[in-house]
TORPA-4810 file (N, C-alpha, C, O; in nm, 3 decimals):
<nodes>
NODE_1_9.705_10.333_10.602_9.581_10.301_10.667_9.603_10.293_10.817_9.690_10.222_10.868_X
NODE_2_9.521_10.368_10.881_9.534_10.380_11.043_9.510_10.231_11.072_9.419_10.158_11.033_X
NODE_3_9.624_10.202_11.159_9.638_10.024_11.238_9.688_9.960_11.202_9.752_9.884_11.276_X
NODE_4_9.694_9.946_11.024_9.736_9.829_10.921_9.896_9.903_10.892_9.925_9.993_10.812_X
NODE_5_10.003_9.812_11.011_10.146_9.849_10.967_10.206_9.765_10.862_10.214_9.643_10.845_X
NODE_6_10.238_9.850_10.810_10.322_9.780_10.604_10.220_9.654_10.557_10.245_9.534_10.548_X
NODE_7_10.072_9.743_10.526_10.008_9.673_10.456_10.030_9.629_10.340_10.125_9.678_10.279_X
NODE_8_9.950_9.528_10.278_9.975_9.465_10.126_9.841_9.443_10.064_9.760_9.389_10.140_X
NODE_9_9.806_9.467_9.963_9.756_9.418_9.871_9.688_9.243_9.872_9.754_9.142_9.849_X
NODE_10_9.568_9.248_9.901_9.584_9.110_9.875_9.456_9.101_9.783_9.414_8.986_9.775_X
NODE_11_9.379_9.203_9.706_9.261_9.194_9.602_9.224_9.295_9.582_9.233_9.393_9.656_X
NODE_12_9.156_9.283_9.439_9.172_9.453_9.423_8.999_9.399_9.335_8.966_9.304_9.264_X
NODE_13_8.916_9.544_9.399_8.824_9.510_9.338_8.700_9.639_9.280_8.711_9.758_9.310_X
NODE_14_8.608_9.591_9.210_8.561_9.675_9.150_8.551_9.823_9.213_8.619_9.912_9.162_X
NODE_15_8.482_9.846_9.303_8.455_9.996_9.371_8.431_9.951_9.537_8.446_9.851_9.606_X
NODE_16_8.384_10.095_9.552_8.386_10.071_9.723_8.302_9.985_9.794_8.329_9.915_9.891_X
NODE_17_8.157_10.005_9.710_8.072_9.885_9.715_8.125_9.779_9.801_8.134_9.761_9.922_X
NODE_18_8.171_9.690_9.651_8.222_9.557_9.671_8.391_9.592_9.812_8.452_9.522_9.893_X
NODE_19_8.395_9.697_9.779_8.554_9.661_9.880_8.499_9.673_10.062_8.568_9.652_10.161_X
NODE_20_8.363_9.711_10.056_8.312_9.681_10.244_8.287_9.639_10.256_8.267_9.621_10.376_X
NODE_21_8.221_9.499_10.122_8.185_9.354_10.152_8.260_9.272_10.151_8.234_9.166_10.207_X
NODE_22_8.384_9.293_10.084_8.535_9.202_10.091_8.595_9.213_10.255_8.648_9.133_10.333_X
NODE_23_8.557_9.349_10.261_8.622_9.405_10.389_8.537_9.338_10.554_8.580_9.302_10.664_X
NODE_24_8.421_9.348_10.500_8.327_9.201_10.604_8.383_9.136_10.613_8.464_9.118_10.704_X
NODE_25_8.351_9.043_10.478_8.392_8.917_10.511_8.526_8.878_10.563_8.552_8.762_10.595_X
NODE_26_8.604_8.970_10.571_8.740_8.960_10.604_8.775_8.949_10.770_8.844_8.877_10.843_X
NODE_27_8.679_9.069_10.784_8.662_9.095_10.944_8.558_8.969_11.041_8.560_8.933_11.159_X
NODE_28_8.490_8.940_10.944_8.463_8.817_11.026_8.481_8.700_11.045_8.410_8.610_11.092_X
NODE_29_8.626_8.707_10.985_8.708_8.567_10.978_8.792_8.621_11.089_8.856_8.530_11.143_X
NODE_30_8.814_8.745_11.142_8.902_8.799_11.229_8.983_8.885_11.228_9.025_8.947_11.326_X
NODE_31_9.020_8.901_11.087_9.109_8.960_10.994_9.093_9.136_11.016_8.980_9.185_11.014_X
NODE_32_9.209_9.220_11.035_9.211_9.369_11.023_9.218_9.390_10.868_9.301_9.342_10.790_X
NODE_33_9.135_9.455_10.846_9.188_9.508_10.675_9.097_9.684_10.627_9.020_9.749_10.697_X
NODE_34_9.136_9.706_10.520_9.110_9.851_10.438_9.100_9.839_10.322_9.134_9.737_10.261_X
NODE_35_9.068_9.907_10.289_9.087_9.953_10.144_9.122_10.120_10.075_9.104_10.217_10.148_X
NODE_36_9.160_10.135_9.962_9.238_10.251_9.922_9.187_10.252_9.770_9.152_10.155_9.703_X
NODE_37_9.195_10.400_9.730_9.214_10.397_9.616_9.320_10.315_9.511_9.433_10.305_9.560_X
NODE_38_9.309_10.263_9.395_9.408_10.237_9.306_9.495_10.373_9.211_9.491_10.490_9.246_X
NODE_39_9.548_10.336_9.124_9.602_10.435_9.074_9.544_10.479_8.938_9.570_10.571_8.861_X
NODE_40_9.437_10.356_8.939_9.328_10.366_8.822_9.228_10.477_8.834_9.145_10.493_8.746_X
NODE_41_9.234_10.572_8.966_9.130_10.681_8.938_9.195_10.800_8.956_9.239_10.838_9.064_X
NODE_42_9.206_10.890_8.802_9.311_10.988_8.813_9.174_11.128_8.782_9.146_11.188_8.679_X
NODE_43_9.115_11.139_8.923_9.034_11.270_8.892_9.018_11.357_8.994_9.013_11.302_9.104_X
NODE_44_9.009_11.466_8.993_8.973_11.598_9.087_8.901_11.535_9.212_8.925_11.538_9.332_X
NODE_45_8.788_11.469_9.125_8.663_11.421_9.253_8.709_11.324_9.336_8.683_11.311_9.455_X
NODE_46_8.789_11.248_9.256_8.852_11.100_9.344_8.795_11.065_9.482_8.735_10.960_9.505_X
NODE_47_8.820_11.174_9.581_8.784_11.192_9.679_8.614_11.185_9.765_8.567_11.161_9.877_X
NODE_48_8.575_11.218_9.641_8.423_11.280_9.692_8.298_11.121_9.558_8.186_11.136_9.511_X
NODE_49_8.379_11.015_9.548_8.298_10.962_9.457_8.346_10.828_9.497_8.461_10.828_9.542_X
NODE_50_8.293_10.730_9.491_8.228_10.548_9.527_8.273_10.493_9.427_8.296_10.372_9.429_X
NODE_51_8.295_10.569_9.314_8.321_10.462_9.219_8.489_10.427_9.148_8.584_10.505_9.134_X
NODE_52_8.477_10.290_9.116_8.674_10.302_9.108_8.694_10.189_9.146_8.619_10.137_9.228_X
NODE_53_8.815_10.117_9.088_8.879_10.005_9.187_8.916_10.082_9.322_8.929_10.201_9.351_X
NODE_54_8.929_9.957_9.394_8.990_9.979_9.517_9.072_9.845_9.583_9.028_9.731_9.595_X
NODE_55_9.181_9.886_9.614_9.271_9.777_9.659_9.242_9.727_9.818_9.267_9.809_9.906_X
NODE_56_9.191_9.601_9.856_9.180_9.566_9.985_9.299_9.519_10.046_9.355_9.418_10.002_X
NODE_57_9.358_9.605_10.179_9.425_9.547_10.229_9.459_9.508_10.357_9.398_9.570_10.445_X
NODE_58_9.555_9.404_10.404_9.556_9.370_10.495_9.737_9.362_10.541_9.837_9.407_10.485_X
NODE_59_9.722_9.297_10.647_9.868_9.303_10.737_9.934_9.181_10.643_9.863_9.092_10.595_X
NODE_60_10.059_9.187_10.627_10.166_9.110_10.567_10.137_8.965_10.614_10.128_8.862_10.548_X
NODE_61_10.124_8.987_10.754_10.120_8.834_10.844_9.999_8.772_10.796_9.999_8.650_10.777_X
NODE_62_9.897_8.839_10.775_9.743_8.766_10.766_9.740_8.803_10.606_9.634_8.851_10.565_X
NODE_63_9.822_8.788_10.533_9.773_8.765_10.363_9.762_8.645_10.322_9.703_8.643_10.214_X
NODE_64_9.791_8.542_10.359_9.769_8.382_10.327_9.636_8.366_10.377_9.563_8.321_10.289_X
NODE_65_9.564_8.391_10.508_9.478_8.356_10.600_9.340_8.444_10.507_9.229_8.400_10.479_X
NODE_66_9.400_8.580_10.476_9.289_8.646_10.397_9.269_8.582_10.199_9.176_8.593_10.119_X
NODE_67_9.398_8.522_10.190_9.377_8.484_10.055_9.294_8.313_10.055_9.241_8.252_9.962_X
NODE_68_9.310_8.284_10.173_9.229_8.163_10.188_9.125_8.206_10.190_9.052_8.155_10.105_X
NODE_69_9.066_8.300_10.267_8.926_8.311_10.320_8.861_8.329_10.208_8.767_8.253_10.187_X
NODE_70_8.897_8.447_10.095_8.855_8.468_9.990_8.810_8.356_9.851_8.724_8.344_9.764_X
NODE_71_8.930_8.291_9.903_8.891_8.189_9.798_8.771_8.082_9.824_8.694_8.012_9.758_X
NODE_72_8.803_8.114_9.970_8.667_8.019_10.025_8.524_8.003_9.992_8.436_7.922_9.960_X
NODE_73_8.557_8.160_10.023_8.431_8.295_9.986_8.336_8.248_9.849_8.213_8.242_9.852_X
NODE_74_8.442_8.210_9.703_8.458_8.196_9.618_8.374_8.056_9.531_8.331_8.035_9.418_X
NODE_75_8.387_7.958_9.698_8.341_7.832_9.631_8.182_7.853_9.615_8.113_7.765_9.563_X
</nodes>
């Protein structure tokens, strides 16, 4: 992911949908983050389709700060 050096994993979620609203809320805690395909979508289209998990991620340093926020998110 362009910016995010030796990103990680910190939630993995239904489709892309939900992964630019994870990806908000992330960013407006301050947080850099992305998301990616999983390895759960094994098709031709992969590319050209919304639907699928997708893994949100962020920088190594800010995975506590993003796993807080989320949980926050949560209450």
């Amino acid at each position: 992911m362009a910016g995010l050096d030796d990103p990680v994993v910190v939630t993995v979620v239904a489709d892309e949908t939900e992964a630019e609203l994870v990806c908000g809320l992330l960013r407006a805690g301050g947080l850099e983050c992305g998301y990616r395909d999983t390895d759960a979508i094994d098709s031709t289209l992969e590319e050209f389709i919304a639907a699928g998990p997708r893994e949100i991620i962020v920088r190594e340093t800010d995975l506590e700060a993003a796993r807080t926020l989320l949980a926050d998110a949560q209450r």
